[in-house]
C-alpha positions as CSV (number, residue, x, y, z in Angstrom):
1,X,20.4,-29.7,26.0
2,X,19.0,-26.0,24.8
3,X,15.6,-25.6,24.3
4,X,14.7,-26.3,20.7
5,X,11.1,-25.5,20.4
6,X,8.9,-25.8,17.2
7,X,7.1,-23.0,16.2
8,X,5.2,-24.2,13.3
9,X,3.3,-27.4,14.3
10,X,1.0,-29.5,12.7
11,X,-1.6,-31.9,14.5
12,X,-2.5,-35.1,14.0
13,X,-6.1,-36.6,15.2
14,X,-5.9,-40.2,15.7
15,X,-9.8,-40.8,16.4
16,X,-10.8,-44.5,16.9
17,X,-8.0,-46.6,16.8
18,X,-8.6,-50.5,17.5
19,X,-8.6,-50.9,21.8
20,X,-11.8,-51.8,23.5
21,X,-12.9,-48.2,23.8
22,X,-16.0,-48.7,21.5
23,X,-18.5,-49.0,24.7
24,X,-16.4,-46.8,27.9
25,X,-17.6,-43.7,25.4
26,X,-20.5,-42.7,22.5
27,X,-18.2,-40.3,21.2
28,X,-16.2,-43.2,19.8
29,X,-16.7,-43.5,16.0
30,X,-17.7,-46.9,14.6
31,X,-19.1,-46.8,11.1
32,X,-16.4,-44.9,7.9
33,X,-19.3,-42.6,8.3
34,X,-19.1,-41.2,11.6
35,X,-15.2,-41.8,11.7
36,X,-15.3,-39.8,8.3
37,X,-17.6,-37.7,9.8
38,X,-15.6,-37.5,13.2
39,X,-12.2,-36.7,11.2
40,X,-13.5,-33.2,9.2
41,X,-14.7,-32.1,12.7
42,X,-11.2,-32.8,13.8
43,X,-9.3,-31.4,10.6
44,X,-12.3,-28.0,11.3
45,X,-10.5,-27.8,14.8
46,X,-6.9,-27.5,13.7
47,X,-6.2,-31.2,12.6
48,X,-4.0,-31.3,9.8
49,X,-3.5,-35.3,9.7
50,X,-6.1,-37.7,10.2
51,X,-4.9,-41.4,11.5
52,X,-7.8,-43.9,10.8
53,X,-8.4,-47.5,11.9
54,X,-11.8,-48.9,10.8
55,X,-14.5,-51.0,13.1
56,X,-17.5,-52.9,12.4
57,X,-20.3,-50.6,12.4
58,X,-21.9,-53.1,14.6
59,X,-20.3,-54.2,17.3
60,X,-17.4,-51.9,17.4
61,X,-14.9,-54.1,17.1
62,X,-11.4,-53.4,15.1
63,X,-11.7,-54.9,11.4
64,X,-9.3,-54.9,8.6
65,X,-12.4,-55.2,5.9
66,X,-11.1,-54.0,2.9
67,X,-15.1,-52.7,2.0
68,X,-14.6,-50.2,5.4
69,X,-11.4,-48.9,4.3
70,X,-12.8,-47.9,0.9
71,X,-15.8,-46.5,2.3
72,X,-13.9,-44.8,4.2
73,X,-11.6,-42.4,2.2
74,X,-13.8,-42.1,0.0
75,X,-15.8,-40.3,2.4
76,X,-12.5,-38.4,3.2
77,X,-11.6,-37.1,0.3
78,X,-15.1,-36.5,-1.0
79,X,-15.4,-34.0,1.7
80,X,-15.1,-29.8,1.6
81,X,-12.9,-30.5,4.7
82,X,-9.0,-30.8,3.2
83,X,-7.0,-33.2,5.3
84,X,-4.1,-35.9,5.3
85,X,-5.0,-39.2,5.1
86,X,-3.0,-41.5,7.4
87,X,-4.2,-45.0,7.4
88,X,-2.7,-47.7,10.2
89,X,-1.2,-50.7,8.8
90,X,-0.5,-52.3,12.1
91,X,-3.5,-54.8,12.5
92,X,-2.6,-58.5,11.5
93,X,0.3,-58.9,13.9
94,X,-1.5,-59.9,17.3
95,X,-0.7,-63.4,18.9
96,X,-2.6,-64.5,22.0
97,X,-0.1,-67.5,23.9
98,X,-1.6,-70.1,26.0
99,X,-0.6,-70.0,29.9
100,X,2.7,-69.6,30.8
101,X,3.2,-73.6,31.2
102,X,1.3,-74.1,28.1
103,X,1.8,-71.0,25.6
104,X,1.1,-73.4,22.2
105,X,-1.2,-73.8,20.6
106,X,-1.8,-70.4,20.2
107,X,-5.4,-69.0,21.2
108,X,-7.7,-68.3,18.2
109,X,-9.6,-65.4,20.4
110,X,-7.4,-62.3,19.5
111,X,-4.4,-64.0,17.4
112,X,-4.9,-62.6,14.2
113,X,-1.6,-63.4,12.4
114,X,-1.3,-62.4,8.9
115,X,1.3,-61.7,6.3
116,X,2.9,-58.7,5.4
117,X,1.2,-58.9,1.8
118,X,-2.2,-58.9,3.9
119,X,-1.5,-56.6,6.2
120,X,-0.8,-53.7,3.0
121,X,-3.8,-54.6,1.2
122,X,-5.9,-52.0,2.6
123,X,-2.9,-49.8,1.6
124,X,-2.6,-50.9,-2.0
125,X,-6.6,-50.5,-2.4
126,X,-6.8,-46.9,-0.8
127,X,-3.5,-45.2,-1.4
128,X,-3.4,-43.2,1.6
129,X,-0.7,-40.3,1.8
130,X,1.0,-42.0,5.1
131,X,0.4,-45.5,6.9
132,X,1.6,-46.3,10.1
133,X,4.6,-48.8,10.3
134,X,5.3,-50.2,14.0
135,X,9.2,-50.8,13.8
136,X,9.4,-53.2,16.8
137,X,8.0,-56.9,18.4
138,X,6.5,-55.8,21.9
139,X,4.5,-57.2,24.9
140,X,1.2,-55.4,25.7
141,X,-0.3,-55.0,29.2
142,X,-2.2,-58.5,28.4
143,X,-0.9,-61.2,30.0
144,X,-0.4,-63.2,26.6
145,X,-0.8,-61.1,24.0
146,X,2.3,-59.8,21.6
147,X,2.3,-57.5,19.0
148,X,4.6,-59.1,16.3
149,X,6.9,-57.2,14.1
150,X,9.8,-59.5,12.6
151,X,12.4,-57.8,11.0
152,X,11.6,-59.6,7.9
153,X,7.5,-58.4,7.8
154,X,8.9,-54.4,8.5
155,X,11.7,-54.9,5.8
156,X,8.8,-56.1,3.5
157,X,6.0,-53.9,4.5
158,X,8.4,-51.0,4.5
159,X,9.5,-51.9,0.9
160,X,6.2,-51.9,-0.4
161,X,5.0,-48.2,1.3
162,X,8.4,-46.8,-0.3
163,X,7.2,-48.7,-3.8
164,X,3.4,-46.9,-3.5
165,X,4.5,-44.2,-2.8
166,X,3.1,-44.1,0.6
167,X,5.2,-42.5,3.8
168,X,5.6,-44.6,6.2
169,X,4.9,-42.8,9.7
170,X,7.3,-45.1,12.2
171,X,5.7,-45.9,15.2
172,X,7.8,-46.0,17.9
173,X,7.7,-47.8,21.3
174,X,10.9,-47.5,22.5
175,X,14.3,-46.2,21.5
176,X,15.2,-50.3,19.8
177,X,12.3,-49.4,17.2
178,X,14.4,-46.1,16.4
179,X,17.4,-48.2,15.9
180,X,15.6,-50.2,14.1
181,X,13.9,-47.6,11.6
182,X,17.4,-45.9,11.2
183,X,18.8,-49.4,9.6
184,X,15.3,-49.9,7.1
185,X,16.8,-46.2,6.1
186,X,20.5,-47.0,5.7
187,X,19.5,-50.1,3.9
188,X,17.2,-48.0,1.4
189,X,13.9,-49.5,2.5
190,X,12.7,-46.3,3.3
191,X,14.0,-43.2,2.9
192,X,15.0,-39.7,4.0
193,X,14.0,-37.5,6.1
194,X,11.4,-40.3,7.5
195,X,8.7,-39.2,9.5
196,X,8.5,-40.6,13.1
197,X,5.8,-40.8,16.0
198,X,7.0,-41.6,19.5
199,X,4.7,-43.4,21.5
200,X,5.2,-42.9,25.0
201,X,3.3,-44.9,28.1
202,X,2.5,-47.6,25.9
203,X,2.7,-50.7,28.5
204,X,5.5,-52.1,27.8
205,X,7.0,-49.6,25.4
206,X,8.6,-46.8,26.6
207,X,7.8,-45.8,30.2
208,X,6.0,-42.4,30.8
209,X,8.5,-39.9,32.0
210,X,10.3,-36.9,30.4
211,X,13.9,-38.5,30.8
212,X,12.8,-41.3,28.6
213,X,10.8,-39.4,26.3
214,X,13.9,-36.8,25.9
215,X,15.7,-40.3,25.2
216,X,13.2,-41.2,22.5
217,X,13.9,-37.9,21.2
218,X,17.3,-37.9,21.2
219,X,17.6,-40.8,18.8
220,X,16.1,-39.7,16.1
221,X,18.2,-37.8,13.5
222,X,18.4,-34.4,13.2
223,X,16.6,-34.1,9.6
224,X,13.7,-36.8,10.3
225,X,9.9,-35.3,11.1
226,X,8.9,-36.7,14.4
227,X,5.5,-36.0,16.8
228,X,4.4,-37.2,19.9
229,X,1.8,-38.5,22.0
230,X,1.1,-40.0,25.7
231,X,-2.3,-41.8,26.9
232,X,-5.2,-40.8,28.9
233,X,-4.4,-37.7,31.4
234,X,-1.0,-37.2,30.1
235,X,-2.5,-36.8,26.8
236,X,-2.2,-32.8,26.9
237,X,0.8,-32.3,28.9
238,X,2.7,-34.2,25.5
239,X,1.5,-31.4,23.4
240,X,3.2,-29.3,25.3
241,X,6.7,-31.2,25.5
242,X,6.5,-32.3,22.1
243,X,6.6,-28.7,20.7
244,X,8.9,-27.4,23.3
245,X,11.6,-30.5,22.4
246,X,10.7,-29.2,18.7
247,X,7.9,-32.2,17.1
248,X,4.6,-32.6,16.6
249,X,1.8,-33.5,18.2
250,X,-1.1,-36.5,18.2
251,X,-4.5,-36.2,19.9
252,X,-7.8,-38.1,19.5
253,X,-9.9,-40.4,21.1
254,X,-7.5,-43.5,20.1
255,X,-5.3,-42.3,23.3
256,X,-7.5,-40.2,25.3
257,X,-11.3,-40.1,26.3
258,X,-11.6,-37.8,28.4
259,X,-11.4,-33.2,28.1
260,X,-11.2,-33.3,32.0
261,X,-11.9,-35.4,34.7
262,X,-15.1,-36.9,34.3
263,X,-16.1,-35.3,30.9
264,X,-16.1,-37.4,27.9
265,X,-14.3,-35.9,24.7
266,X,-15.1,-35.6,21.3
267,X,-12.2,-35.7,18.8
268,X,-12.5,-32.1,17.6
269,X,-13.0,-31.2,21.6
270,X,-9.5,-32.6,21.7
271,X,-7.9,-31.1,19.2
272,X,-9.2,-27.4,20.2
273,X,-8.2,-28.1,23.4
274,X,-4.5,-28.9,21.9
275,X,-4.5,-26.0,19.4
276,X,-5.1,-23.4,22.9
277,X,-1.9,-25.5,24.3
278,X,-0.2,-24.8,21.0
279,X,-1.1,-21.6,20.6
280,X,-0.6,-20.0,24.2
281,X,3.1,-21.4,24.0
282,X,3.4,-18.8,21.2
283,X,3.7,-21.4,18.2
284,X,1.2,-21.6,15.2
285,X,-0.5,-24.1,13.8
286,X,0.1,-25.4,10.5
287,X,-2.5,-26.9,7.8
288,X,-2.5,-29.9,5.4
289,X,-1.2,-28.0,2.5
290,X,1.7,-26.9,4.6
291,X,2.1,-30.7,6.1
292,X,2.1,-31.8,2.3
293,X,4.9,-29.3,1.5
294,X,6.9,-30.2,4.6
295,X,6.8,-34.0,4.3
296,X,6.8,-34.5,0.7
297,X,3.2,-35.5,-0.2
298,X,1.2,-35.5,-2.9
299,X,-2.8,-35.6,-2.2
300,X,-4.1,-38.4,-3.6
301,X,-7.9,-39.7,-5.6
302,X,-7.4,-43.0,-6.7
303,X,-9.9,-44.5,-8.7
């Protein structure tokens, strides 16, 4: 296939995210304020998009406490900083199986199974402009452990992001999850152009190599909005094929810990670091105003 590369890109910072990084770096934000405080750093270095999880300011851990959330955004958008708020909505799906000769009952440390109602009501309070929506069921490098996304909970979490008002960003983990998303869209659930990030090395999503990511790419239609990302080293070298296959691209601490071998990263280290990649390949970077305009946003304050 020709070369297709974007020239006007826009970045997005996913900086905490909800894996057991919390203690392997400081630089991993726990309380809304230092993730709040973490994403205008980010959106100073070039971010345009910000993708938030929330932790217990304590411990670390991932939490879906409504009181975080809040605290949160409203830390966002009371900030000088302009950004886009992009909030996950993928906690509440995780089921933990027994043994392999024993997999029920299921094990209470790390199921946490929810409903779709639950899983959206962090959405509903806040109002984010985007929230992630993980079109696809899929085994993790744990032994046990599933992430669970039925048909039924996407088609209904999907429904109400379209009613907010909220985009969905489709997380995808392999090219079934773009199938997937392309029926929720025929089916009105959500609708066009949908916005699309492709997930690459994911264990076991889609494996980390250019012939499947060019596959990822391939299937998603020609009018949707798509970006990119792969873990750890690889995290840079995805900036660069993302723009050159013609998307967007997704840095932060969520994926990646480290600026170089041996040197711990900061969010907005990782985003400069992408906007030099960006830049040297002759494209320009593009601002949340601009993101707005191109995805159909409006910024949002709820009371």
């Amino acid at each position: 296939m020709p070369l297709s590369m974007n020239k006007e890109v826009f970045i997005t910072a996913a900086v905490t995210g909800s894996g057991s990084t919390q203690d392997r770096s400081p630089h991993v934000p726990r309380s809304p304020a230092q993730i709040a405080e973490s994403c205008i750093d980010a959106a100073k270095a070039g971010a345009a998009i910000v993708h938030c999880h929330v932790r217990d300011p304590e411990t670390g851990e991932p939490s879906r406490d409504l009181k975080l959330y809040r605290e949160l955004t409203d830390r966002i958008r009371q900030a000088d900083t302009d950004m886009v708020l992009n909030l996950t909505a993928g906690m509440g799906g995780d089921m933990v199986f027994g043994d392999a000769h024993s997999p029920l009952p299921l094990c209470e440390d790390g199921t946490d199974m929810i409903g779709a109602t639950e899983r959206m009501a962090h959405i509903v309070e806040c109002q984010p402009e985007i929230c992630t929506l993980d079109c696809g069921t899929m085994n993790f490098a744990e032994a046990d452990y599933v992430m669970t996304n039925t048909p039924g909970m996407l088609r209904a979490m999907g429904q109400m992001m379209t009613n907010l008002g909220v985009k969905p960003e489709i997380e995808a983990f392999d090219t079934g999850h773009l199938w997937f998303a392309t029926q929720l869209v025929k089916e009105g659930v959500l609708t066009s152009p949908a916005m699309v990030q492709l997930c690459m090395g994911v264990p076991w999503g889609a494996p980390n190599d250019l012939n499947t990511f060019m596959a990822m790419v391939n299937n998603v239609p020609s009018d949707w909005h798509w970006s990119a990302f792969s873990l750890g080293r690889d995290q840079m070298p995805y900036v660069a094929a993302a723009i050159l296959a013609g998307g967007n691209v997704r840095v932060g601490l969520e994926d990646n810990l480290f600026l170089q071998r041996g040197i711990l990263a900061t969010n907005a280290q990782l985003v400069e670091k992408a906007v030099g990649i960006i830049e040297g390949l002759g494209a320009r970077i593009i601002g949340p105003e601009a993101v707005r305009d191109r995805l159909g946003l409006s910024k949002r304050n709820p009371k």
